[in-house]
N, C-alpha and C positions, 0 to 999 in steps of 0.2 A: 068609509075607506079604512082599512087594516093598518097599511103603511103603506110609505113612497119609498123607492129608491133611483138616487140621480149618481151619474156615471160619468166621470170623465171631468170634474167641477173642477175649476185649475185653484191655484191655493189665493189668488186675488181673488175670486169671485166669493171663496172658502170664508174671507175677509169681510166680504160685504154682507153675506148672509147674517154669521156670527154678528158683525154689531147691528143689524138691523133686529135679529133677534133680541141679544141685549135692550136693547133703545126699546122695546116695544114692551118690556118685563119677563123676558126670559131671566132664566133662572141656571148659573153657569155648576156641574157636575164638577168639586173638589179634586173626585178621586175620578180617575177613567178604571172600565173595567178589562180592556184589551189594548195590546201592547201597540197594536196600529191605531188607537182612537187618537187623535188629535185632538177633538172637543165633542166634550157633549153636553146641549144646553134642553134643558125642562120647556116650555113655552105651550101654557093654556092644557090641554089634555095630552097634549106631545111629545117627546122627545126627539129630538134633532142630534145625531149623533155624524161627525165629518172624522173619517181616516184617513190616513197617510198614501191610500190609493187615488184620492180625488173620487171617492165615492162619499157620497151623503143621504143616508135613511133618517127617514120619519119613521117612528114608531107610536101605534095606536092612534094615528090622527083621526080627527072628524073632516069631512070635508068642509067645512067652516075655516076649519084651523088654517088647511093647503088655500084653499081659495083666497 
């Protein structure tokens, strides 16, 4: 799988993703590189990146990663 992307994530749930990422050895992005990003954490071949819209992309995941 390429990427995912999820639509409509409310900013609680935006919360639970982010530390269960963290907690798992996500790796949290210092700098963002767009003005709507919120957070974007590294995790295993992934990037997980949440914006200001309540959308949330995966990028370059394995399906291991998603799964």
């Amino acid at each position: 799988m390429k990427s995912k992307t999820w639509k409509k994530i409310s900013e609680e749930s935006a919360k639970v993703i982010r530390s269960f990422l963290l907690s798992n050895g996500g790796v949290e992005d210092s700098k963002l590189k767009g003005i709507n990003e919120v957070w974007r954490i590294r995790f295993d071949e992934s990037i997980f990146t949440y914006y200001a819209t309540g959308t949330l992309f995966c990028n370059k995941a394995s399906r291991k990663t998603i799964d």
